[in-house]
N, CA, C and O atoms as a GROMACS GRO file, in nm:
protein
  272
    1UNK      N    1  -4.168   2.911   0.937
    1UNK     CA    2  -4.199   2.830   0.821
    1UNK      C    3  -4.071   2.809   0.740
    1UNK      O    4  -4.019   2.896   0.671
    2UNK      N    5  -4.029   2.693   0.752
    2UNK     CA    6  -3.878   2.667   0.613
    2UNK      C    7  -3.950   2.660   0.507
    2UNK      O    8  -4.060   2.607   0.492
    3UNK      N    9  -3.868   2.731   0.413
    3UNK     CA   10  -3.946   2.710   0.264
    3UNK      C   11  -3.790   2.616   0.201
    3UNK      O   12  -3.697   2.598   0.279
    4UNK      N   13  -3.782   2.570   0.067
    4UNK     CA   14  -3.694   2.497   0.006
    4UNK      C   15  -3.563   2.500   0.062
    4UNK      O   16  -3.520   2.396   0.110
    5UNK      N   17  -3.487   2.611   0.064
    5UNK     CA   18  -3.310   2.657   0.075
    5UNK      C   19  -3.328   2.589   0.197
    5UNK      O   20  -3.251   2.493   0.208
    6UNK      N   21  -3.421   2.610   0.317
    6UNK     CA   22  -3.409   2.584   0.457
    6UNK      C   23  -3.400   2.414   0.478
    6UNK      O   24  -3.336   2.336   0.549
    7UNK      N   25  -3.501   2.407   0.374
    7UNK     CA   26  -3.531   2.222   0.400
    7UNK      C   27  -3.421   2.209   0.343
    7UNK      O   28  -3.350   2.164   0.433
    8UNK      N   29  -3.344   2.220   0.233
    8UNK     CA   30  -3.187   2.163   0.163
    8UNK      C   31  -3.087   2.166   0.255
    8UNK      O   32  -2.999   2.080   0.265
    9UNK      N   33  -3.104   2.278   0.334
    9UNK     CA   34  -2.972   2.329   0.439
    9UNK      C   35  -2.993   2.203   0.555
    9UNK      O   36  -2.913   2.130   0.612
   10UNK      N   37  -3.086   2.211   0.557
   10UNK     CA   38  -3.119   2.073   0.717
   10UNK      C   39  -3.113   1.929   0.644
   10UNK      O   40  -3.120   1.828   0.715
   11UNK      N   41  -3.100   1.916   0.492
   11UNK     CA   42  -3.152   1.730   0.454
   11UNK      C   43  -2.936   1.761   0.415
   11UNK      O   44  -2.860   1.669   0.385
   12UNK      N   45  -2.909   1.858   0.424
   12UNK     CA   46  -2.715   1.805   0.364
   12UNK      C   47  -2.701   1.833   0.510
   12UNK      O   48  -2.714   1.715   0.543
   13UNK      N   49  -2.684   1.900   0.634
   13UNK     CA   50  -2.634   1.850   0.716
   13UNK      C   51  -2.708   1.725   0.809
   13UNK      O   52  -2.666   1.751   0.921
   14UNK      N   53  -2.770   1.638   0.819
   14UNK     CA   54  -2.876   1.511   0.816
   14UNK      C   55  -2.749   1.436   0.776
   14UNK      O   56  -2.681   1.368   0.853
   15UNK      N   57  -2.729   1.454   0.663
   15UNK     CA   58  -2.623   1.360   0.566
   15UNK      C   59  -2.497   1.347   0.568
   15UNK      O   60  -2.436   1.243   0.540
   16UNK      N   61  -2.441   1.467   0.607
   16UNK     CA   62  -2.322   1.506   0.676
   16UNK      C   63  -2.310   1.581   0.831
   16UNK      O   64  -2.323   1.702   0.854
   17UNK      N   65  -2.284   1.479   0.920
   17UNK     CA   66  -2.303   1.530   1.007
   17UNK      C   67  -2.259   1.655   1.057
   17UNK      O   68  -2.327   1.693   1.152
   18UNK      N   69  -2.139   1.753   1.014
   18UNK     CA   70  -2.096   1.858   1.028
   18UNK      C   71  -2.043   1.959   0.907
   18UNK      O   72  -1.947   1.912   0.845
   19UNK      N   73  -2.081   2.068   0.871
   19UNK     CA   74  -2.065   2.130   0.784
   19UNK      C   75  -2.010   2.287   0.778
   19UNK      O   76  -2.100   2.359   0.821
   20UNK      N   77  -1.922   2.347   0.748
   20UNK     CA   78  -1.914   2.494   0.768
   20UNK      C   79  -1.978   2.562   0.674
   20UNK      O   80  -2.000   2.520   0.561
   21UNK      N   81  -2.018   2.693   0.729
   21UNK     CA   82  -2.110   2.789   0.629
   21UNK      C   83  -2.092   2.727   0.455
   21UNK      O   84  -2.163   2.671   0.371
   22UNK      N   85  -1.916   2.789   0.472
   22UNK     CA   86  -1.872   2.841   0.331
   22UNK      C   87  -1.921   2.653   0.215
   22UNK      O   88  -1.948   2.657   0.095
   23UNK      N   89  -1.918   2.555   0.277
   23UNK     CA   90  -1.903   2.418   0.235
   23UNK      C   91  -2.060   2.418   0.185
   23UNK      O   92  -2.079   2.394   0.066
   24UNK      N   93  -2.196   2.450   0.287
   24UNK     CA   94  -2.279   2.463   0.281
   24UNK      C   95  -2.315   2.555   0.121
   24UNK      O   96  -2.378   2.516   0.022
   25UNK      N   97  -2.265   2.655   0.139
   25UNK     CA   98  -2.305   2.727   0.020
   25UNK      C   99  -2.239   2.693  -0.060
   25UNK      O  100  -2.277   2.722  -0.173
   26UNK      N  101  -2.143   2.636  -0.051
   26UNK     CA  102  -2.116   2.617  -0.204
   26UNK      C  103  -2.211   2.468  -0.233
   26UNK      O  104  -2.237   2.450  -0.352
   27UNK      N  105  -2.248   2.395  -0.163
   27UNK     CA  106  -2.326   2.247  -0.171
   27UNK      C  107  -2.474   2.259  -0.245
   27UNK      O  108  -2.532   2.171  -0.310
   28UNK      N  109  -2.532   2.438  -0.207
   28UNK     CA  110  -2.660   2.456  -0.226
   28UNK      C  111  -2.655   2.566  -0.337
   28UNK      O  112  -2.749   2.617  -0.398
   29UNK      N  113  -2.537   2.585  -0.347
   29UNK     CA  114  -2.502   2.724  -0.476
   29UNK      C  115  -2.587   2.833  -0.509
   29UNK      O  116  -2.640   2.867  -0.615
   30UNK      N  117  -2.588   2.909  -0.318
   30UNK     CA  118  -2.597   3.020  -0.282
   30UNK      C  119  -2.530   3.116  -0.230
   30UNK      O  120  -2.442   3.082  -0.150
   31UNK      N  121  -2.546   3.247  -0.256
   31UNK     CA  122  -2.424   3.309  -0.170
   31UNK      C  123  -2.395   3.281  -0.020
   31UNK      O  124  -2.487   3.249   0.056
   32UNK      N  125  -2.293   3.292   0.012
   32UNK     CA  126  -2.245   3.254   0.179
   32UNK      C  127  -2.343   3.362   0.238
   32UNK      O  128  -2.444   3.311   0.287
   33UNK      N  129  -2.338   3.491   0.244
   33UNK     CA  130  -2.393   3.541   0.327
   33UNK      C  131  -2.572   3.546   0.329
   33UNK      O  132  -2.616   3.587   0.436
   34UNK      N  133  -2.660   3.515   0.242
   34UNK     CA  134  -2.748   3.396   0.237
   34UNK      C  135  -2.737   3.295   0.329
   34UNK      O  136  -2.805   3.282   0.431
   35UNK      N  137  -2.649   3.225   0.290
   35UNK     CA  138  -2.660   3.066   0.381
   35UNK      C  139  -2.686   3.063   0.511
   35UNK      O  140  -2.777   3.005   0.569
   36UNK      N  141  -2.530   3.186   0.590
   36UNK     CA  142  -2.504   3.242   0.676
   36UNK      C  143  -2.672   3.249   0.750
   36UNK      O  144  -2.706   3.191   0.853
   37UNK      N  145  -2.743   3.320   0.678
   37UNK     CA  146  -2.816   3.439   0.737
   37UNK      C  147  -2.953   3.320   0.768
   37UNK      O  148  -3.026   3.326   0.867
   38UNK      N  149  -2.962   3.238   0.681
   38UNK     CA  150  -3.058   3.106   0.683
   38UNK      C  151  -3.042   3.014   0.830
   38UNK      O  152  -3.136   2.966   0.893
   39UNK      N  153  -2.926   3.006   0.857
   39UNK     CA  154  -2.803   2.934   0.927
   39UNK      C  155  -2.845   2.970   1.046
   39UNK      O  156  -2.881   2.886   1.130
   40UNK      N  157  -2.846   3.068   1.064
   40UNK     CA  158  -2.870   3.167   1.229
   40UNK      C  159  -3.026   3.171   1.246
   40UNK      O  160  -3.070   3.171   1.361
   41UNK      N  161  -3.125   3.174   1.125
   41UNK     CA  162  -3.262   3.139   1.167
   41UNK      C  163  -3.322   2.983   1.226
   41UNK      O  164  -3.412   2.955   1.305
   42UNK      N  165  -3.234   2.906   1.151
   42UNK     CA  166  -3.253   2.772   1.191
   42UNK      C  167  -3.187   2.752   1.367
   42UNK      O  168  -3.231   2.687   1.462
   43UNK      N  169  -3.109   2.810   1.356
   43UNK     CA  170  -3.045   2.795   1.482
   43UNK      C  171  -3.124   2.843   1.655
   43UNK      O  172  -3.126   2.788   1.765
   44UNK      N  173  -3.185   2.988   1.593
   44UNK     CA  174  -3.261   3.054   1.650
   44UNK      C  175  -3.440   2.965   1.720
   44UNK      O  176  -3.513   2.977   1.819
   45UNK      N  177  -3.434   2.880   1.588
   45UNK     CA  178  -3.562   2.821   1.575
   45UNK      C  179  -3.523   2.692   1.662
   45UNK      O  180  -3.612   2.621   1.709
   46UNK      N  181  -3.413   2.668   1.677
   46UNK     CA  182  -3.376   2.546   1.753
   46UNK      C  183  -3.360   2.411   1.657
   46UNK      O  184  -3.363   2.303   1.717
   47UNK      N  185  -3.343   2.411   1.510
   47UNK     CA  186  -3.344   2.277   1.444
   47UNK      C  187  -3.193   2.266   1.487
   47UNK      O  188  -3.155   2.208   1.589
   48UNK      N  189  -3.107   2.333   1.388
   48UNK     CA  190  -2.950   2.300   1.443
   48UNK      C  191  -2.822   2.382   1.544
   48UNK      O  192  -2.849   2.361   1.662
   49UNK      N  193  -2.758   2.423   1.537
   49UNK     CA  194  -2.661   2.466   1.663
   49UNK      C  195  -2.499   2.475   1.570
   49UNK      O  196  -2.462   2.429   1.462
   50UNK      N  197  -2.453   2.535   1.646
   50UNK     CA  198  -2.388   2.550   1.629
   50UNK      C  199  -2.224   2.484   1.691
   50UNK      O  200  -2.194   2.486   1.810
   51UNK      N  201  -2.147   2.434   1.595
   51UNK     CA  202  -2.032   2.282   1.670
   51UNK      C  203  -1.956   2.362   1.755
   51UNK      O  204  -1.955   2.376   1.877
   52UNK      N  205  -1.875   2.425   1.639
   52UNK     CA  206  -1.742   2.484   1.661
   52UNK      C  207  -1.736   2.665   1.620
   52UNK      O  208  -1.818   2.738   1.562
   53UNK      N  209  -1.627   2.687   1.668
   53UNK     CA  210  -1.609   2.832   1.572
   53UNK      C  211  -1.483   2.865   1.606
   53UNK      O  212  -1.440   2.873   1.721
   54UNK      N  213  -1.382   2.896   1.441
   54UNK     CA  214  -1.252   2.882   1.472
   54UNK      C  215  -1.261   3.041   1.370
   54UNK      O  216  -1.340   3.080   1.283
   55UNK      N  217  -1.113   3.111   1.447
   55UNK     CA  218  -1.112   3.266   1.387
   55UNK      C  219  -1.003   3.310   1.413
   55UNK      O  220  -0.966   3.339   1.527
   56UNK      N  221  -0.908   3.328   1.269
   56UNK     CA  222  -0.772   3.354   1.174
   56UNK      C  223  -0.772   3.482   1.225
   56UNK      O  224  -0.839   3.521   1.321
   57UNK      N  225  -0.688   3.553   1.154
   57UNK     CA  226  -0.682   3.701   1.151
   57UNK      C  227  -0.796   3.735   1.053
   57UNK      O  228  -0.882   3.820   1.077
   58UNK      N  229  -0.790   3.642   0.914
   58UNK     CA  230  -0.913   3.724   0.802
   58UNK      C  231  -0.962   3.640   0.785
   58UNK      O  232  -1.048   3.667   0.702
   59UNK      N  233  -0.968   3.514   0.819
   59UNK     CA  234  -1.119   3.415   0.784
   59UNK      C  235  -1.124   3.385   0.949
   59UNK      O  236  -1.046   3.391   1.044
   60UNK      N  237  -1.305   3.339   0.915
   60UNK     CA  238  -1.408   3.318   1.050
   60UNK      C  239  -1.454   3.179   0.993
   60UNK      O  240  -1.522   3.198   0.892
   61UNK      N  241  -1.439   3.031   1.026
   61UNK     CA  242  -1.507   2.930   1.020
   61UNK      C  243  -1.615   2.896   1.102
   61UNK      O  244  -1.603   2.887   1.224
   62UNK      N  245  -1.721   2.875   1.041
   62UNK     CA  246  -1.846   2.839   1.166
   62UNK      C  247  -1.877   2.686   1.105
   62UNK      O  248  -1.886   2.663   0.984
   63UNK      N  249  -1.892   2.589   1.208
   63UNK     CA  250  -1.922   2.435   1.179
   63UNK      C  251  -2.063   2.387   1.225
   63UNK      O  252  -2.067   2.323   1.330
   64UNK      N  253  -2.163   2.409   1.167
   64UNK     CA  254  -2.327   2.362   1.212
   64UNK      C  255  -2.314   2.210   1.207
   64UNK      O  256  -2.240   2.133   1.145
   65UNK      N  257  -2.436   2.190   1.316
   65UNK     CA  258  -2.502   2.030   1.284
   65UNK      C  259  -2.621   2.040   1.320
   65UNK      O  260  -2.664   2.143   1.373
   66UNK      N  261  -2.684   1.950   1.299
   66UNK     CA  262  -2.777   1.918   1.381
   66UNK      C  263  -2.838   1.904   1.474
   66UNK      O  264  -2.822   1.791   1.520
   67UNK      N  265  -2.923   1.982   1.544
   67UNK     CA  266  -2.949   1.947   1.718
   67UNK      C  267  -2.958   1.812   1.748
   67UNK      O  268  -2.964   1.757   1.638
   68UNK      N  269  -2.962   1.707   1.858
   68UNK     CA  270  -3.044   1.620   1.876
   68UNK      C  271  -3.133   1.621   1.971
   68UNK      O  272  -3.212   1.527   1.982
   0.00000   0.00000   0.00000
């Protein structure tokens, strides 16, 4: 069941076709690891997927979209 945060997280990437966590939360002005954690249920559930994933020594970028 998506409740609100879930439906917001799926109608801004809809709109933007690609988004990273950290962009996401700050768009929905929740904590990242929230978003994160929303992020991986949707994914799980099969709405969106995951693009890319790029990883620094101390930052981890993850880039969602949309399934089609």
């Amino acid at each position: 069941m998506m409740d609100n945060l879930d439906k917001e997280i799926v109608r801004l990437l809809r709109r933007h076709k690609e988004l990273s966590t950290y962009e996401i939360a700050k768009r929905v002005k929740v904590s990242w690891s929230t978003v994160y954690t929303r992020l991986l249920k949707l994914a799980l559930n099969g709405i969106i997927e995951m693009k890319k994933y790029e990883e620094f020594p101390t930052l981890r970028t993850i880039y969602w979209k949309i399934k089609k």
